[in-house]
C-alpha positions in Angstrom: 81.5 119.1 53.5 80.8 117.1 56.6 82.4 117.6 60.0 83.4 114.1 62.0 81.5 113.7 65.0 83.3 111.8 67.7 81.8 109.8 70.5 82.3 109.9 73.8 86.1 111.1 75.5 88.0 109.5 78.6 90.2 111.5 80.0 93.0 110.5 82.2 93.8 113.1 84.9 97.0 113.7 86.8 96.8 116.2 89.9 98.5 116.9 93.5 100.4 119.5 95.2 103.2 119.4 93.7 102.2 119.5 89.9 99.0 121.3 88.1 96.3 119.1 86.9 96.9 117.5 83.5 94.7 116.1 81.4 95.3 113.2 78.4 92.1 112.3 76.1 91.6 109.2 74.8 88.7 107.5 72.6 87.6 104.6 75.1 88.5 103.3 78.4 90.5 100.9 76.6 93.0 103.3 75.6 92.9 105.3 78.8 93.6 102.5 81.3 97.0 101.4 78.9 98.3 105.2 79.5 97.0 105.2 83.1 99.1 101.9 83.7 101.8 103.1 81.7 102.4 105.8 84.1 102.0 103.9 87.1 104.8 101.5 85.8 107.4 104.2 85.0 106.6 106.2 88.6 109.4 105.8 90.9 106.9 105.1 93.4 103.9 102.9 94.7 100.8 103.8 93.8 97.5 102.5 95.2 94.3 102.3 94.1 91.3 103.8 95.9 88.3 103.3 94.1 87.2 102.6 90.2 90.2 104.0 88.0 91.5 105.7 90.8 94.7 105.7 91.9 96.7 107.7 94.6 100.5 107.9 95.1 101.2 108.7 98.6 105.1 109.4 98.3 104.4 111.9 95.8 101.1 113.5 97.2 99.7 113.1 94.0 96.4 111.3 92.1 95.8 109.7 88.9 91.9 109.1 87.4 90.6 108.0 84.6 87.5 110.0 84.1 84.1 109.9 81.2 83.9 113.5 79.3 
């Protein structure tokens, strides 16, 4: 029997100080960046970006990232 060898994860990361971090995988950026957006267009507030898939939300203290495993 042979086991499936995947490549290399993204993960998107949520984190601040008012929620824990949480962490979505993903297969490629691709995939990653449509979630990350995703999010960003269902906040109830303004996020901005701050550096390469980055992006901060100042309202809510809180930080979204899209990250290479």
């Amino acid at each position: 029997m042979q086991s499936e060898v995947f490549g290399p994860m993204v993960c998107v990361l949520e984190y601040g100080n008012n929620i824990g971090t949480l962490r979505n995988l993903f297969r490629d950026q691709r995939q990653a960046i449509v979630f990350a957006k995703q999010i960003i267009d269902l906040a109830d507030e303004e996020y901005t970006c701050i550096g390469s898939n980055k992006w901060f939300c100042e309202a809510k203290n809180e930080y979204l990232e899209i990250k290479a495993l």
